[in-house]
VOGU-3710 file (C-alpha; in Angstrom, 3 decimals, decimal comma):
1> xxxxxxxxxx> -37,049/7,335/-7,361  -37,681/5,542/-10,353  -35,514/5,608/-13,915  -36,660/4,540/-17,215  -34,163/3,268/-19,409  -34,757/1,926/-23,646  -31,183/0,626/-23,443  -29,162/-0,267/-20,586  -26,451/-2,843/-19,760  -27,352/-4,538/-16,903
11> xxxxxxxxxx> -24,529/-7,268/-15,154  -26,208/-10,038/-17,563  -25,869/-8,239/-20,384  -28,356/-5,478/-22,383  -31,792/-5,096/-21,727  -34,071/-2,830/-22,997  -37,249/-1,054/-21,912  -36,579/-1,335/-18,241  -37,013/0,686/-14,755  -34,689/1,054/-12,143
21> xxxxxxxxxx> -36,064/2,149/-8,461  -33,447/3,702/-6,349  -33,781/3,640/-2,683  -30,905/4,931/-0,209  -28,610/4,915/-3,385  -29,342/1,222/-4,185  -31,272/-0,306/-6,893  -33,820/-2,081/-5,388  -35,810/-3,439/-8,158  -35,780/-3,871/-12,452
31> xxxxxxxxxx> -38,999/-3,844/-13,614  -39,943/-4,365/-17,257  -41,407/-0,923/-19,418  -42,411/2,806/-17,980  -44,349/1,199/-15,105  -45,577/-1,927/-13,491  -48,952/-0,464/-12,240  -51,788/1,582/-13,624  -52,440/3,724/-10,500  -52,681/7,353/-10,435
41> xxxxxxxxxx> -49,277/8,675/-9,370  -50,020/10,550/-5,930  -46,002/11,598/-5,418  -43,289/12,862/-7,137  -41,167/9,547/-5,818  -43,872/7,328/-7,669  -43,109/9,550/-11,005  -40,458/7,641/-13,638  -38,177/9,785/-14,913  -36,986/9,145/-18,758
51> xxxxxxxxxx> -33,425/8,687/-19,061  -31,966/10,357/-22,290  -29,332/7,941/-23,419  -27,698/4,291/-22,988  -27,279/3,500/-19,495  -23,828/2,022/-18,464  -22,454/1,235/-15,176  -20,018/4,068/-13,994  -16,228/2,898/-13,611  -14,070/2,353/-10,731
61> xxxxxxxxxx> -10,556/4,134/-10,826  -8,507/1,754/-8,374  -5,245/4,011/-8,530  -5,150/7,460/-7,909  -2,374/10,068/-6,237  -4,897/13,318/-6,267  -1,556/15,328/-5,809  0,341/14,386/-9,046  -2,360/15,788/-11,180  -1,185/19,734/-10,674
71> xxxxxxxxxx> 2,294/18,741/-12,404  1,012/16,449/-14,726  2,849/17,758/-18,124  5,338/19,440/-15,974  7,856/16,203/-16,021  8,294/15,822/-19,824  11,571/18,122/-20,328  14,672/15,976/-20,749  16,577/16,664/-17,689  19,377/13,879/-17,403
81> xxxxxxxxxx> 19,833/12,202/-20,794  18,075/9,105/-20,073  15,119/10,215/-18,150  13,155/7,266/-16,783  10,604/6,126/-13,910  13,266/7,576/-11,269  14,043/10,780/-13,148  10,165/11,836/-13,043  10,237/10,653/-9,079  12,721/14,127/-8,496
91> xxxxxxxxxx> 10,466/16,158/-10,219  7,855/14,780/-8,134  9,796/15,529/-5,028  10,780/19,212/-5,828  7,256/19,999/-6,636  6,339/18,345/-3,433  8,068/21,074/-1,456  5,732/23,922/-1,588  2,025/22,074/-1,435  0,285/22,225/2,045
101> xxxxxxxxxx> -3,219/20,769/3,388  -4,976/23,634/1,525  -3,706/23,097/-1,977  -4,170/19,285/-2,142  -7,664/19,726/-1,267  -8,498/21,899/-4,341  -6,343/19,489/-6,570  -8,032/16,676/-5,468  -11,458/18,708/-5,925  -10,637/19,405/-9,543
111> xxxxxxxxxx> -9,502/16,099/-9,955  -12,484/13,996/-8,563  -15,130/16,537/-10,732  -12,635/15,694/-13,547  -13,161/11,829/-12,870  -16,427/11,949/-12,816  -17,183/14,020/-16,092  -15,398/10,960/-17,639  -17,126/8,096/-16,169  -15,328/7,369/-12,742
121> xxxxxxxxxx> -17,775/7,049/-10,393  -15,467/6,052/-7,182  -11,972/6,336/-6,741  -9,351/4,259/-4,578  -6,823/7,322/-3,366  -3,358/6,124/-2,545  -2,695/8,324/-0,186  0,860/8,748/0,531  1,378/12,556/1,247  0,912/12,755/5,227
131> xxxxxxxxxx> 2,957/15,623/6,714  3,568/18,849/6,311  6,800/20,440/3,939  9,124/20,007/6,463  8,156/16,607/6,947  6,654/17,276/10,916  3,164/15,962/11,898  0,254/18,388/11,469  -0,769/20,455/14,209  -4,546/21,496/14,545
141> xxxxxxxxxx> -5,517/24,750/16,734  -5,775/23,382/19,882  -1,668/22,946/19,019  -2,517/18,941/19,290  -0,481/16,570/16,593  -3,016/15,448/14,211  -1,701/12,950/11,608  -5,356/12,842/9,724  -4,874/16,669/8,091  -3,789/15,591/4,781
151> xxxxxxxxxx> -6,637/12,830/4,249  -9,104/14,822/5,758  -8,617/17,615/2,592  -9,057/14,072/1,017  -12,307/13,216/2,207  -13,512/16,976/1,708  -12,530/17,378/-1,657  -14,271/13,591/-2,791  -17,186/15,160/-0,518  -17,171/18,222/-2,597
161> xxxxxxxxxx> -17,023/16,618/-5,835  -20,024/13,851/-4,924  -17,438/11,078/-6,458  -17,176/8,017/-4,138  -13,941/7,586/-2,284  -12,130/4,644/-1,094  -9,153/5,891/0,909  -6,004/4,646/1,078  -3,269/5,780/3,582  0,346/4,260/2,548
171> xxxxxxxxxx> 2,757/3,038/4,932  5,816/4,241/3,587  9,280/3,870/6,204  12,040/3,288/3,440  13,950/4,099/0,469  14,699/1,391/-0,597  15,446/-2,302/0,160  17,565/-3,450/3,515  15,435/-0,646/5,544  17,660/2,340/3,173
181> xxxxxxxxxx> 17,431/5,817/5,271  14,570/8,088/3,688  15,867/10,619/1,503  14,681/14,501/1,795  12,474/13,880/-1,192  10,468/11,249/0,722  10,228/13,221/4,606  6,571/13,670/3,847  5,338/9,993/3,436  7,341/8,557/6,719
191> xxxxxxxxxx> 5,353/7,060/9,574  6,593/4,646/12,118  3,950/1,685/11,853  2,438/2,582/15,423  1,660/6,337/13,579  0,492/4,632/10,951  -1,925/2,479/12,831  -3,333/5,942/14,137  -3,745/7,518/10,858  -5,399/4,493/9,557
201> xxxxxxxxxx> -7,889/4,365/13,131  -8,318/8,292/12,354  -9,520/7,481/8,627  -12,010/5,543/9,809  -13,015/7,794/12,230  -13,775/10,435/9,467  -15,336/7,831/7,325  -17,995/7,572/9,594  -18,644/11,942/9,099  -18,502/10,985/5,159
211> xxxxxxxxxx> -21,039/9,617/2,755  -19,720/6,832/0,533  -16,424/6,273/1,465  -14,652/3,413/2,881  -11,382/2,764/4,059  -8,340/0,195/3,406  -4,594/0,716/3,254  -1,333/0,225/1,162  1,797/-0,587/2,178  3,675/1,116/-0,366
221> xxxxxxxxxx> 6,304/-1,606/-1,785  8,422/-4,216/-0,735  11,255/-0,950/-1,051  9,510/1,303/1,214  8,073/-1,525/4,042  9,648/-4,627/5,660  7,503/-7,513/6,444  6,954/-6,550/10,454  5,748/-3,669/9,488  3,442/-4,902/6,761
231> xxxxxxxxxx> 2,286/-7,775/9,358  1,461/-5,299/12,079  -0,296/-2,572/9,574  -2,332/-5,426/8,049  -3,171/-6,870/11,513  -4,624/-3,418/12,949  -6,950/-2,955/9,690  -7,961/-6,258/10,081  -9,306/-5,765/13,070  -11,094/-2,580/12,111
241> xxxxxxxxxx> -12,501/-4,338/9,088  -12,087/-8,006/7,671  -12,973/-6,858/4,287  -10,806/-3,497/3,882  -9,009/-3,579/0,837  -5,160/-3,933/0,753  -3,129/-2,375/-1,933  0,938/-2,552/-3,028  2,747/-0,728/-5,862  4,881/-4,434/-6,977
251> xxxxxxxxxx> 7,467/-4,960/-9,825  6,462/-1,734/-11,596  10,204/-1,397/-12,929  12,500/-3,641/-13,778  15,245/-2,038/-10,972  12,576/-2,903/-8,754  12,438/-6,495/-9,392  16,252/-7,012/-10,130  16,950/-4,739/-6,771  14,448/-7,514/-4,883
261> xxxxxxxxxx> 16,189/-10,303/-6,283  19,478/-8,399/-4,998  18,119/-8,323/-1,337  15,703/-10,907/-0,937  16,775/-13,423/-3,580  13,503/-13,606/-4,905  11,100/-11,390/-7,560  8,710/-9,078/-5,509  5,948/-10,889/-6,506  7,130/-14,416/-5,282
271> xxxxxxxxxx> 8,219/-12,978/-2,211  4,757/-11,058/-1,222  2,989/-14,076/-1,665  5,264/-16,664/0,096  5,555/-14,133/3,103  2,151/-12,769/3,212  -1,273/-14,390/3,330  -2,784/-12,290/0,245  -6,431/-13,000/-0,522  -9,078/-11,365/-2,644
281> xxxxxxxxxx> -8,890/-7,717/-0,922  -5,607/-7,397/-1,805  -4,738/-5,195/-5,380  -1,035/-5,576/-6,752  -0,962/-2,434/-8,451  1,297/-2,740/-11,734  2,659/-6,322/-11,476  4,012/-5,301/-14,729  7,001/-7,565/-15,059  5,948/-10,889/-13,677
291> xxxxxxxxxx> 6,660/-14,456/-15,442  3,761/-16,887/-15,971  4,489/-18,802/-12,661  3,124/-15,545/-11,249  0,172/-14,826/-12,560  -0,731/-18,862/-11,619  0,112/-17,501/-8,208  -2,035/-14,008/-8,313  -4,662/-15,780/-9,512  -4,318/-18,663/-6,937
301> xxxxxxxxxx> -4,201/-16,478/-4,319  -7,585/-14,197/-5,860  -6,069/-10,736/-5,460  -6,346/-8,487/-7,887  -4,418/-6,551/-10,345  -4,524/-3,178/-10,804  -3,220/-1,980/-14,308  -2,506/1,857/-15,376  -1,934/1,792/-19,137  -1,254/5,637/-19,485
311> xxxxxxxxxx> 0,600/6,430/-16,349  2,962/3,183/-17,535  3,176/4,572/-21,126  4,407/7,849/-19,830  6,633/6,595/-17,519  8,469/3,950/-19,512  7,665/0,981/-17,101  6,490/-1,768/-19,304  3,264/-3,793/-20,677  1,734/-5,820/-18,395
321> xxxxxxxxxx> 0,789/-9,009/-19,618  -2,509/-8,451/-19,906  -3,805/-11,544/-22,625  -2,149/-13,724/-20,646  -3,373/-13,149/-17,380  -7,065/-13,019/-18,597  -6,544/-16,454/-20,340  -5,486/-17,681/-16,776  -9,097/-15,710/-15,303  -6,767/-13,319/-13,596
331> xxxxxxxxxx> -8,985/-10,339/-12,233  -8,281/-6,710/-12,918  -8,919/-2,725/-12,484  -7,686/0,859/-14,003  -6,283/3,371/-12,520  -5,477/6,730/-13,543  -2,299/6,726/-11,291  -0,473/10,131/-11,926  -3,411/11,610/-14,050  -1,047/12,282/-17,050
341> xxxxxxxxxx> -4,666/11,158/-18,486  -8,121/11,040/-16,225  -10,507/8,976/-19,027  -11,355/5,534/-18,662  -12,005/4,800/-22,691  -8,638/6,312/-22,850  -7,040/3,751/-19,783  -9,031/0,546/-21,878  -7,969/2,070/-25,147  -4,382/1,906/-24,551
351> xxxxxxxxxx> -4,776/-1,080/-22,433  -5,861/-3,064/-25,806  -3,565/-1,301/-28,058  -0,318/-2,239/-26,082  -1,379/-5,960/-26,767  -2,101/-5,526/-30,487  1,435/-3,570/-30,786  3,138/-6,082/-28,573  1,618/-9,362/-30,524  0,945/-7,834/-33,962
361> xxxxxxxxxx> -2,652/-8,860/-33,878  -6,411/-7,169/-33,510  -8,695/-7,529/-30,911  -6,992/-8,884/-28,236  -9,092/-8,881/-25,100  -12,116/-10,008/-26,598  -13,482/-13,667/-26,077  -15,668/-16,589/-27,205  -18,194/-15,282/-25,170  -17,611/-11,701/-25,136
371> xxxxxxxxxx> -16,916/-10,885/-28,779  -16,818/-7,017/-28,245  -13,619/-5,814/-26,959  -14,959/-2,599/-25,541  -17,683/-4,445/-23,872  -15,561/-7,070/-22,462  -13,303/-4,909/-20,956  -15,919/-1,961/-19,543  -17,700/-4,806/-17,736  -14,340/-6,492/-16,673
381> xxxxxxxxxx> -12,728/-3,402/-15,149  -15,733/-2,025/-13,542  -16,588/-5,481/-11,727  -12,278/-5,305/-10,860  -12,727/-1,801/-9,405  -15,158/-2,873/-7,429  -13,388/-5,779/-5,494  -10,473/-3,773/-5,735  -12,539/-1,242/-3,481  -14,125/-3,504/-1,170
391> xxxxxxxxxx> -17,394/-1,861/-2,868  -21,067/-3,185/-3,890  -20,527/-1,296/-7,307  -19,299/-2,531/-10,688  -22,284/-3,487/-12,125  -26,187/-2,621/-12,656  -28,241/-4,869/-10,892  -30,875/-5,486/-7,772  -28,791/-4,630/-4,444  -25,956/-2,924/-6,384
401> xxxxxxxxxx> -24,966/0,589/-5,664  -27,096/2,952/-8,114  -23,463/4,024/-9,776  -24,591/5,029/-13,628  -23,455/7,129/-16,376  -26,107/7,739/-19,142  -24,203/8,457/-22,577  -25,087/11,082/-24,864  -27,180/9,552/-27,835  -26,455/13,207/-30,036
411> xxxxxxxxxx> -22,484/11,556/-29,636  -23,423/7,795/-29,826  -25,468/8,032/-33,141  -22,249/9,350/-35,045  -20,763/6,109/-35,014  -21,651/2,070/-34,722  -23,883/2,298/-32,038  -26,009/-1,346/-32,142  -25,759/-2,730/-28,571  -23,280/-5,399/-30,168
421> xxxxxxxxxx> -20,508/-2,294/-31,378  -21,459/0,569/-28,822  -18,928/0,253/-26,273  -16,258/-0,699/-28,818  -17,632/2,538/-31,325  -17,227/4,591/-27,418  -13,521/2,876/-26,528  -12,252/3,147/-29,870  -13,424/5,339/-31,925  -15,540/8,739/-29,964
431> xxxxxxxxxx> -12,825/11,773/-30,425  -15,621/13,461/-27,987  -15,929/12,853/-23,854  -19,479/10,536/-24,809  -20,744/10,838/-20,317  -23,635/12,910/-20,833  -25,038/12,284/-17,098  -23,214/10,504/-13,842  -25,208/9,609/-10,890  -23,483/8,463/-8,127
441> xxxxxxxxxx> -25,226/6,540/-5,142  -28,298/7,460/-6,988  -27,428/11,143/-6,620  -26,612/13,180/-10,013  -23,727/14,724/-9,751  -23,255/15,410/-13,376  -25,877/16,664/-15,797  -25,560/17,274/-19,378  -21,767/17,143/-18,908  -22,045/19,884/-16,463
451> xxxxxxxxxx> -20,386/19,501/-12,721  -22,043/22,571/-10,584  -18,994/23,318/-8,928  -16,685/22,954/-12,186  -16,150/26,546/-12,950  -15,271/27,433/-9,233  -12,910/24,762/-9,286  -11,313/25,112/-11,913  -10,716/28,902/-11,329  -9,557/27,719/-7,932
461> xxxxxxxxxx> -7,184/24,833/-9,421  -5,753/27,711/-12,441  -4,752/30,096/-9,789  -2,826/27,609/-7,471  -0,960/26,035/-10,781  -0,070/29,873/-11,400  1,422/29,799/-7,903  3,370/27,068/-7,773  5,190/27,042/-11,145  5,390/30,827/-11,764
471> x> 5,295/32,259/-7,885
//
C-alpha cells in the first residue's frame, strides 16, 4: 500500500510532500509527492491513499503491568499515616487475590486499546503474575501443569487489541535481600529458575502463533533474584535469542538502595554492573536514585533506562536525573508502569516538568541541536523504546516497522502548530487526546480515534471492576 503524507517526521527530521509504501508492515520506500510514475493505476495496492494529518512515529511504552490498571485510583486512601511505595504494594496484593487467567485478559485488552488510542504503538509487558490465587501452577484440561496460562491471556489480549507486544516474564524467588522467604502477598510471582526457564521456552513457543511480538525477560530486582539465578535465567534466553531484551526494576526507592548497601555493601546499580555483563539489551527500569559515577557506568555499559514519570509521581519514589544523564548521551524510554496514567504527552510532560521544578529553570531537555523540547524528547523516547524492545520501530524510515500515528489537524490548528512548535504545542499544551489514526505494522488499528472493539471492551472491563470492588 502506498500513504501520502504533506507533513511527516521522518528519523532525519520533517519532510513534506512524501509517500510511504508499506509492504509486510515495513516501509519499503519514501518517495517524493502523490506518485513517482504517470501510469494508469491497474490495482487498488498501486492507489495512494491521502493521509489526513501530521504523521509521527507511534511510541514505545517499555514498562507496563497490564494487571495494575483495574485498581488504578483504588490505592489513594490514606491507610497507615505515612503511606508510601510499600503501602500501595499491600493494596496491590489484596487486590491480587481474586483475579484469575480470565480477568487479566480483558484488563490487558482494555488496556492495550487504551495505549494505542494515545499513541503507544508496542508495549514491553512485565509480566510478573504467573499462577493462579492460591499461588499453584495452572492446570489446562488435559489436567497437565501449564506455567504459560497467565501470558498466554497476555498474548491474546495484545492480539485482540492489534498493539505490538514485547513480553516479559519476571523471575521473581524473593522478598527481599539475603534470599528473604516470599510473603503470601507475593505466592503468585514465585518460580524456581528451572520453571522459569520453561515459562520463558513456552513464551517463545506462543510467540511463534502471534503476530508482532517478541520475547525477553526480567529478573525482577536485586530483592527478589540472587545472582545464580539471574546468571542461569540470562544464560537460557541467550541461547533462545542473542538479542532478547533484558529488563530490572533497580534503585526505584531509596529502602531499596540503602537495604542493598545493607546486604551487599554496594548501591544496586554498582553491584548489577560489576556482577553482571549488561550490554545494550538490557533496560534498568527506574534507576531513580543513582549518583553521577552511575550514569558514567549505564552509559558505559549501553543499556538503557527506562523512566516512568507518572507512576513515580504517584508513588513518591523520586526524580530521576534525567538532564544529567542526557548530557552524559545516556539512552532512555517511558513506561506507563501501573497505568495511574496511559498517555505518552502526559509521561514526556511530567518527565520535563520534574526538571524545571527540580532546577527552577524552562526547557530543560531541549538541545543545541534539538531546540524543541517536545520534539527532542518524542524522537528520543520512541528510538529508547525501541532498543528497549529489541524492535525495528522508533522511527519512520526505509526498513523500519510501518508504526505511525497521524494527528488530528481539526486539534493541531488550535494551537502553534509550525513543524518547529508542533510537538511542543501537542506535549504541552493539547487539553484534547490529539491521535486521530494509529497504524500498527502497517495495519490500522485505530481510525478517527475509534478502536472497533472499544465499546465491547470497555463494557467487558466496567463489569469485572464492578465485581471485584463491589462483589
Amino acid at each position: 500500500m502506498k500513504y501520502y503524507a504533506e507533513n511527516i517526521l521522518l528519523s532525519d527530521g520533517w519532510a513534506t510532500d512524501k509517500t510511504l509504501t508499506i509492504e509486510n508492515g515495513i516501509i519499503t520506500a519514501i518517495t517524493p509527492g502523490k506518485s513517482t510514475s504517470s501510469k494508469k493505476i491497474s490495482s487498488p495496492e498501486e492507489a495512494i491513499i491521502k493521509l489526513s494529518g501530521t504523521v509521527i512515529p507511534g511510541m514505545v511504552n517499555c514498562h507496563s503491568h497490564a494487571f495494575q490498571r483495574a485498581f488504578a485510583g483504588f490505592s489513594e486512601q490514606s491507610s497507615e499515616g505515612q503511606d508510601s511505595f510499600w503501602t500501595w504494594r499491600k493494596v496491590m496484593y489484596k487486590f491480587l487475590r481474586r483475579l484469575d487467567h480470565n480477568d487479566a485478559q480483558i484488563i490487558a485488552s482494555q488496556l492495550y486499546i487504551e495505549m494505542l488510542k494515545k499513541g503507544y504503538t508496542r508495549v514491553a509487558e512485565f509480566h510478573y503474575l504467573h499462577h493462579d490465587v492460591d499461588g499453584k501452577t495452572y492446570t489446562n484440561i488435559d489436567k497437565n501443569t501449564t506455567l504459560a496460562t497467565m501470558a498466554q491471556a497476555i498474548f491474546t489480549a495484545a492480539k485482540h487489541a492489534g498493539i505490538g507486544l514485547t513480553i516479559l516474564p519476571v523471575l521473581y524467588q524473593y522478598a527481599g535481600f539475603g534470599q528473604q522467604n516470599p510473603n503470601e502477598g507475593q505466592k503468585r510471582f514465585i518460580n524456581s529458575t528451572t520453571q522459569f526457564n520453561q515459562l520463558v521456552s513456552d513464551c517463545f513457543t506462543l510467540s511463534k502463533q502471534y503476530q508482532n511480538t517478541n520475547v525477553g525477560i526480567a529478573p525482577h530486582s536485586l530483592r527478589a533474584v540472587d545472582k545464580e539465578s539471574i546468571r542461569i535465567a540470562v544464560q537460557h534466553i541467550r541461547a533462545l535469542d542473542e538479542n532478547a531484551p533484558i529488563h530490572i526494576h533497580i534503585a526505584e526507592q531509596q529502602q531499596e538502595v540503602d537495604d542493598c548497601l545493607t546486604h551487599y555493601k554496594k548501591t544496586p546499580v554498582q553491584w548489577l554492573l560489576e556482577n553482571i555483563a549488561v550490554d545494550k539489551h538490557w533496560c534498568l527500569i527506574h534507576a531513580t536514585h543513582i549518583t553521577e559515577q552511575e550514569q558514567q557506568a549505564i552509559v558505559a555499559s549501553k543499556a538503557i533506562v527506562g523512566i516512568c514519570p507518572t507512576t513515580e509521581a504517584n508513588l513518591g519514589d523520586g526524580i530521576f536525573p534525567t538532564a544529567e544523564f542526557l548530557a552524559l548521551n545516556g539512552t532512555f524510554a517511558i513506561g506507563s508502569d501501573s497505568h495511574i496514567s496511559i498517555s505518552p504527552i502526559e509521561e514526556l510532560r511530567w518527565l520535563e516538568y520534574s526538571q524545571r521544578l527540580q532546577k527552577k529553570q524552562r526547557t530543560i531537555l531541549a538541545t543545541n541541536e534539538q531546540t524543541s523540547v517536545g520534539q527532542n524528547l518524542w524522537q528520543k523516547a520512541a528510538a529508547g523504546g525501541a532498543q528497549s524492545t529489541s524492535t525495528n520501530t522508533g522511527s519512520l524510515a526505509v526498513g523500519k516497522q510501518a508504526d505511525l500515528l497521524v494527528l488530528d489537524d481539526k486539534q493541531t490548528r488550535l494551537f502553534a502548530n509550525s513543524n518547529q512548535h508542533l510537538l511542543d504545542s501537542m506535549i504541552f499544551a493539547s487539553q484534547q487526546n490529539v491521535v486521530k489514526d494509529v497504524m500498527v505494522n502497517g495495519c490500522w488499528v485505530v481510525k478517527n480515534s475509534k478502536h472497533a472493539q472499544e465499546k465491547n471492551s470497555a463494557e467487558n472491563f466496567a463489569k469485572l471492576l464492578t465485581r471485584l470492588f463491589t462483589g
